[in-house]
PATI-903723 format. One line per field, with one value per atom (N, C-alpha, C, O, CB): residue number from 0; residue in three letters; atom name; y, x, z. Coordinates in pm, whole numbers, padded with zeros to 5 digits. Each point is the difference from the previous one (the first is absolute). Glycine has a CB too. Example, Ala and Ser with C-alpha at 12.3 -4.5 7.8 and 13.67 -1.06 7.14 Angstrom:
<sites>
resi = [0 0 0 0 0 1 1 1 1 1]
resn = [Ala Ala Ala Ala Ala Ser Ser Ser Ser Ser]
name = [N CA C O CB N CA C O CB]
y = [-00569 00119 00120 -00002 -00115 00222 00119 00109 00111 -00174]
x = [01319 -00089 00090 00104 -00293 00154 00082 -00077 00051 00067]
z = [00780 00000 00000 00066 00059 -00197 00006 00073 00017 -00232]
</sites>
This chain:
<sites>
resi = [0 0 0 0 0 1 1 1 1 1 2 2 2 2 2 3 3 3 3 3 4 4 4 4 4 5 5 5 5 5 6 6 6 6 6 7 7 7 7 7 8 8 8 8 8 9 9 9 9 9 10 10 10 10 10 11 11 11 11 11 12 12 12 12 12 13 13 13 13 13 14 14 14 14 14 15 15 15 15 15 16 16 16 16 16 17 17 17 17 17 18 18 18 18 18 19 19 19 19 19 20 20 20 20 20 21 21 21 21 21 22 22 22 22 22 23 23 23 23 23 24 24 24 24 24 25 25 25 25 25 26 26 26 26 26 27 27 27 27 27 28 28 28 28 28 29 29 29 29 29 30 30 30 30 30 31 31 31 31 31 32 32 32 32 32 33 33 33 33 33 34 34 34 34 34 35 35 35 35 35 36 36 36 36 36 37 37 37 37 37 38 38 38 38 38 39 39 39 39 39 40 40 40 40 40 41 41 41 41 41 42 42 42 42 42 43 43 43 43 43 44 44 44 44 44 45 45 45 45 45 46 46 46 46 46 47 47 47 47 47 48 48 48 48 48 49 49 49 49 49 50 50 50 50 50 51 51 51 51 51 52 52 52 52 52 53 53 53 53 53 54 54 54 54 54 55 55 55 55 55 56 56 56 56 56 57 57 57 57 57 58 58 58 58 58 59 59 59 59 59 60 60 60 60 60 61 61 61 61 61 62 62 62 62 62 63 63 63 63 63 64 64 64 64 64 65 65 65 65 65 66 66 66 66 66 67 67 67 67 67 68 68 68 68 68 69 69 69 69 69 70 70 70 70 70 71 71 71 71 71 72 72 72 72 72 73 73 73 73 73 74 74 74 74 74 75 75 75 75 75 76 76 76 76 76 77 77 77 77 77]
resn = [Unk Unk Unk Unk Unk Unk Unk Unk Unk Unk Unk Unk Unk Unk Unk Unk Unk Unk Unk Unk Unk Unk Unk Unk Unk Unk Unk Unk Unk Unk Unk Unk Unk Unk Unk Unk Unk Unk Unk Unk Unk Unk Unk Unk Unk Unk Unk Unk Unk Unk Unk Unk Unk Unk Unk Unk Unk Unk Unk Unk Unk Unk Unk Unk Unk Unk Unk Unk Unk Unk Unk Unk Unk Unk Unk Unk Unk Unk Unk Unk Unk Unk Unk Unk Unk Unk Unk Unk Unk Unk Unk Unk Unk Unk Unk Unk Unk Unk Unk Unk Unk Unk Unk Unk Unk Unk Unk Unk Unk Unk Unk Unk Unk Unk Unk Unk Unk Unk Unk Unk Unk Unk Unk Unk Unk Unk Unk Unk Unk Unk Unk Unk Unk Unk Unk Unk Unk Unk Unk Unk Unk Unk Unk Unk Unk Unk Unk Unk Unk Unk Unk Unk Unk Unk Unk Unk Unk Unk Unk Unk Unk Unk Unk Unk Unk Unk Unk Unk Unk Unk Unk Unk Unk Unk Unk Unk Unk Unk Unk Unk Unk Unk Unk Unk Unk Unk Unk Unk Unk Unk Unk Unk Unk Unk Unk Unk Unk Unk Unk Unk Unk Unk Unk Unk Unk Unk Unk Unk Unk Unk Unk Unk Unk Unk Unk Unk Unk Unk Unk Unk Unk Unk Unk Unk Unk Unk Unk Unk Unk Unk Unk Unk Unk Unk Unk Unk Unk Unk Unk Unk Unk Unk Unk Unk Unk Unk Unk Unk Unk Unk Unk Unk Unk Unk Unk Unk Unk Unk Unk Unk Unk Unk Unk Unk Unk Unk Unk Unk Unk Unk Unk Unk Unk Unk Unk Unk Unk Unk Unk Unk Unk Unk Unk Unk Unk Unk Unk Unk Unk Unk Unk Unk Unk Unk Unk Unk Unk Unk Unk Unk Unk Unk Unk Unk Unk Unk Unk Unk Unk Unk Unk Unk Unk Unk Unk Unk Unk Unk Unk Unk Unk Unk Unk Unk Unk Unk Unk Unk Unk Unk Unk Unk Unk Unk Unk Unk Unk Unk Unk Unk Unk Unk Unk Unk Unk Unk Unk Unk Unk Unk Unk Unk Unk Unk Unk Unk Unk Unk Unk Unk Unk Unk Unk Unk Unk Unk Unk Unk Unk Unk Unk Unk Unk Unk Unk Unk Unk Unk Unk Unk Unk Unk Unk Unk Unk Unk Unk Unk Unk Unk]
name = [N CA C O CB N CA C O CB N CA C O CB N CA C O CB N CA C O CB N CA C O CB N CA C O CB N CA C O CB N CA C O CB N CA C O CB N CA C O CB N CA C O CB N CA C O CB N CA C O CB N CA C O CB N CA C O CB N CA C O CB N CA C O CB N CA C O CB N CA C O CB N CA C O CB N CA C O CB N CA C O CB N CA C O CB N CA C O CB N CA C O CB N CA C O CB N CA C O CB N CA C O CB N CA C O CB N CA C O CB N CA C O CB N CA C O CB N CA C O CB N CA C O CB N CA C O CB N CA C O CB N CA C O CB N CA C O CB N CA C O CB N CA C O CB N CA C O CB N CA C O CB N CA C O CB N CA C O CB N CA C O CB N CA C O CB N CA C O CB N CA C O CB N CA C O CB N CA C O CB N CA C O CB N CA C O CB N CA C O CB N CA C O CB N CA C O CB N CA C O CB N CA C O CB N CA C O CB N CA C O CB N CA C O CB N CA C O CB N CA C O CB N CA C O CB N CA C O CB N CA C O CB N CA C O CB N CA C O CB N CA C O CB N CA C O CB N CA C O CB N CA C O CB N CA C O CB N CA C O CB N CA C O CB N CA C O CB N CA C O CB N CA C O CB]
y = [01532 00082 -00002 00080 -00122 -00067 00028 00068 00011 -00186 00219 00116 00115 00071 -00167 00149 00127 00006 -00081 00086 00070 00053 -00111 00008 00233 -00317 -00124 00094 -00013 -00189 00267 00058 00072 -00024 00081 00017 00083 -00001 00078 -00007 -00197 00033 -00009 -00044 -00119 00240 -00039 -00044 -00002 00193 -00235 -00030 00122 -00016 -00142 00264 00111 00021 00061 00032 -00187 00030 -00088 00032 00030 -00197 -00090 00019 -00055 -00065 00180 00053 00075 -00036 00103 -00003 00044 -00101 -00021 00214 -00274 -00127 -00088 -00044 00061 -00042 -00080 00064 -00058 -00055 00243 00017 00050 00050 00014 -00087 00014 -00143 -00009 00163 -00247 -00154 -00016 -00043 -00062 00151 00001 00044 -00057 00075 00126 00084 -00061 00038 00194 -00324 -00033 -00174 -00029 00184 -00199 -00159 -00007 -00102 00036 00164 -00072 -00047 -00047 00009 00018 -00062 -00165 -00091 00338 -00254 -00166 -00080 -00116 00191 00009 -00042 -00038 -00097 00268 -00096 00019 -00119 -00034 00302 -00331 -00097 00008 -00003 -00165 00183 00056 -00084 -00122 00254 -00081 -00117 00132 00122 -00312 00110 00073 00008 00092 -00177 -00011 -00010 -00112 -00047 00335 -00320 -00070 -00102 -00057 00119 -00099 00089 00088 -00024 -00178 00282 00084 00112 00074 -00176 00133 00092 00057 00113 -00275 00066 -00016 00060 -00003 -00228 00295 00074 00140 00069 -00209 00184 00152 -00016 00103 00012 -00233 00000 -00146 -00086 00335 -00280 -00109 -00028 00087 -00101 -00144 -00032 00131 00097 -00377 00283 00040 00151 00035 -00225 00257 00130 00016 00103 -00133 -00079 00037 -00042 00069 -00128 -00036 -00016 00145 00044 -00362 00366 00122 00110 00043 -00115 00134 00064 -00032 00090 -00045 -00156 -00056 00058 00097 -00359 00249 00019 00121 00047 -00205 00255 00143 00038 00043 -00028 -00020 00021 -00032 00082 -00100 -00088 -00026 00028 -00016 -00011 00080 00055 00051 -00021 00093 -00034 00089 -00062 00030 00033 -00215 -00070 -00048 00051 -00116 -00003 -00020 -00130 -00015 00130 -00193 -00134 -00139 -00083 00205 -00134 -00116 00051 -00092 00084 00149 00015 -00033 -00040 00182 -00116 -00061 -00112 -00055 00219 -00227 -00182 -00011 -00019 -00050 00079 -00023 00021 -00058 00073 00049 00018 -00045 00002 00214 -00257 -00032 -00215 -00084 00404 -00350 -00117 -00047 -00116 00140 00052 -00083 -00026 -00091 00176 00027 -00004 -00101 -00069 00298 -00268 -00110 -00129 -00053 00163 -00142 -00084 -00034 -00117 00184 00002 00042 -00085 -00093 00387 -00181 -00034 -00162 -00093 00397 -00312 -00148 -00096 -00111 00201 -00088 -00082 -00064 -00121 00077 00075 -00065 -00018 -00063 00156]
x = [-00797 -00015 -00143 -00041 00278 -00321 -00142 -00085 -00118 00130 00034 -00045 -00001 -00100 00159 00065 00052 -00079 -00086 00365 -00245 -00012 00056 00113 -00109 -00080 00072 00100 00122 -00361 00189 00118 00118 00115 -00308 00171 00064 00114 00089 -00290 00154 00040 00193 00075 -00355 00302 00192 -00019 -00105 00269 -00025 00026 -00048 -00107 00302 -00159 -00014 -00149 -00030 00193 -00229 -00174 -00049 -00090 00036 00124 00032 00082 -00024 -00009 00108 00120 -00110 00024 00237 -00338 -00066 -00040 00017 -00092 00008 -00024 00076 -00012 -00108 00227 00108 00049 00029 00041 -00053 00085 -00095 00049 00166 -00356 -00104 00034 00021 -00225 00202 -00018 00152 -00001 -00157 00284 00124 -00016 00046 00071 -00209 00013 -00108 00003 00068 -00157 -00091 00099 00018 -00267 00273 00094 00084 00039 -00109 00177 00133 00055 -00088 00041 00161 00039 00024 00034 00102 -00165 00052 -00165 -00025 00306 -00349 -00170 -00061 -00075 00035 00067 -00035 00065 00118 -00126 -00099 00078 -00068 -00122 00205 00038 -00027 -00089 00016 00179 -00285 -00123 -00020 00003 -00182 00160 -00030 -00165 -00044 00292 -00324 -00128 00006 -00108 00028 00203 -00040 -00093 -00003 00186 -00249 -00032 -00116 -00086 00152 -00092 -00117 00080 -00046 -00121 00307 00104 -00033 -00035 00251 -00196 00048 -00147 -00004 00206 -00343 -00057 00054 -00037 -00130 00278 00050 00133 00046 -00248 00309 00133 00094 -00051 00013 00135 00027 00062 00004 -00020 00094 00037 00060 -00040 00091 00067 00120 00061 00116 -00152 -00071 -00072 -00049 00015 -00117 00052 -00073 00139 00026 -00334 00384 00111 00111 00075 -00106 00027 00052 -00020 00088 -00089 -00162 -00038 00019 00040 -00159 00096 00061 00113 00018 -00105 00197 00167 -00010 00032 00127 -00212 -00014 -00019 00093 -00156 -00100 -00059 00058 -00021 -00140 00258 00076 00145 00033 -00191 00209 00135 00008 00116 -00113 -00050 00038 00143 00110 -00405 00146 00062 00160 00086 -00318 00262 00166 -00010 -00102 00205 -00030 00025 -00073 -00043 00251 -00215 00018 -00216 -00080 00437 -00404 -00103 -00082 -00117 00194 00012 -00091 00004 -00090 00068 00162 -00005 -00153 -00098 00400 -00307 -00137 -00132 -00098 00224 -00122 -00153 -00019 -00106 00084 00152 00014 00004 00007 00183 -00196 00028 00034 -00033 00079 00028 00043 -00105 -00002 00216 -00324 -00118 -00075 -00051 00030 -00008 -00077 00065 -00050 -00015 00180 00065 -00007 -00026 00130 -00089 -00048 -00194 -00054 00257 -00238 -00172 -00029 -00038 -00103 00169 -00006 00068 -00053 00055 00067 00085 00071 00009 -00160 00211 00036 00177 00066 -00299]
z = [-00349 -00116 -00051 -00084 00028 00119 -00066 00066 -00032 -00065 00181 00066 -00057 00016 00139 -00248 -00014 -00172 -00034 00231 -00258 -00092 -00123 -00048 00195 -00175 -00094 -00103 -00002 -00005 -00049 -00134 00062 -00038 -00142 00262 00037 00126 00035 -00151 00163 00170 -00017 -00087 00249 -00009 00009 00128 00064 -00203 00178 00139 00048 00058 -00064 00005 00082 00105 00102 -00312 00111 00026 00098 00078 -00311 00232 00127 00117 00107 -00263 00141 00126 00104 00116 -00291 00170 00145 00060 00120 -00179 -00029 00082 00072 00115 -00248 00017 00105 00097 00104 -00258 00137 00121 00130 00102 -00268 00147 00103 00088 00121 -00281 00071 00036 00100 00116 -00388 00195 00088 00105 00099 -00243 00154 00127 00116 00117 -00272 00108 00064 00105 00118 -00356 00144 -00019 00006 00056 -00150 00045 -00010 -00094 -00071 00223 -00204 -00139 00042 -00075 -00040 00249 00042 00018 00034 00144 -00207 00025 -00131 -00003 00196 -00309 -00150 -00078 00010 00008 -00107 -00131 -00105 -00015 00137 -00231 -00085 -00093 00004 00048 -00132 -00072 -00124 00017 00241 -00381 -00124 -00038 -00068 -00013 00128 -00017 -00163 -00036 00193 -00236 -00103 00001 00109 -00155 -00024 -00168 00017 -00085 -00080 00235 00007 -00037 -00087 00264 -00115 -00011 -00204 -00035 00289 -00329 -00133 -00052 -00123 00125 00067 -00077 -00027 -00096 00165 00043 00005 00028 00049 00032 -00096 -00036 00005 00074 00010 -00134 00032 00110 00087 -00272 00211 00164 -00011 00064 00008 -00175 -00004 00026 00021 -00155 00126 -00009 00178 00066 -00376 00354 00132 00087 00099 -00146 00019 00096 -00038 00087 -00079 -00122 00004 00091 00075 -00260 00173 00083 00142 00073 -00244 00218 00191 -00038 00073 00037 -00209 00073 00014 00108 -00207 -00021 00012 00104 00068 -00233 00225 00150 00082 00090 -00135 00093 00025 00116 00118 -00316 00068 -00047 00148 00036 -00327 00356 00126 00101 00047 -00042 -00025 00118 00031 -00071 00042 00102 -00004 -00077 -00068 00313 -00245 -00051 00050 -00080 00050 00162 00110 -00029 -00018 00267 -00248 00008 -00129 00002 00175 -00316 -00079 -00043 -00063 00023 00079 00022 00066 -00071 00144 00033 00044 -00034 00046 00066 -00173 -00065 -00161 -00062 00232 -00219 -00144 00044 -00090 -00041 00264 00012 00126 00021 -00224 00318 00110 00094 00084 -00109 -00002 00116 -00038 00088 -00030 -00234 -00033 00086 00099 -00351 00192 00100 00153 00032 -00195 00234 00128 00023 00061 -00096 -00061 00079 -00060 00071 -00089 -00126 -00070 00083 -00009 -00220 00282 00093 -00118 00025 00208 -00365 -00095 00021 -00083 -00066]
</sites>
């Protein structure tokens, strides 16, 4: 979001991007990261994990398990 338009921005304005990054990656390649607290000059966590589900929303289930957490798991070896 500190990219975009601090006052103004929506998910909508991030979605080309994500779904550049999907089409490039994959939803099993991508993990999800808010940038906090740099995030909180142009929105809060709560606000930026909104926008991911929004952008999102496409995917099936098993796919946004993974990018909301199973891939961290995976690469973290956690």
């Amino acid at each position: 979001m500190t990219e975009a338009d601090w006052a103004t921005w929506r998910p909508e304005d991030v979605k080309p991007f994500v779904d550049h990054a999907l089409d490039v990656f994959g939803p099993y390649r991508l993990l999800f990261g808010s940038d906090w607290p740099v995030c909180l000059v142009a929105a809060t966590y709560g606000e930026v994990l909104d926008a991911a589900r929004v952008t999102l929303a496409g995917l099936n289930s098993d796919e946004r398990a993974a990018v909301f957490g199973t891939n961290a798991v995976e690469v973290y070896r956690l």
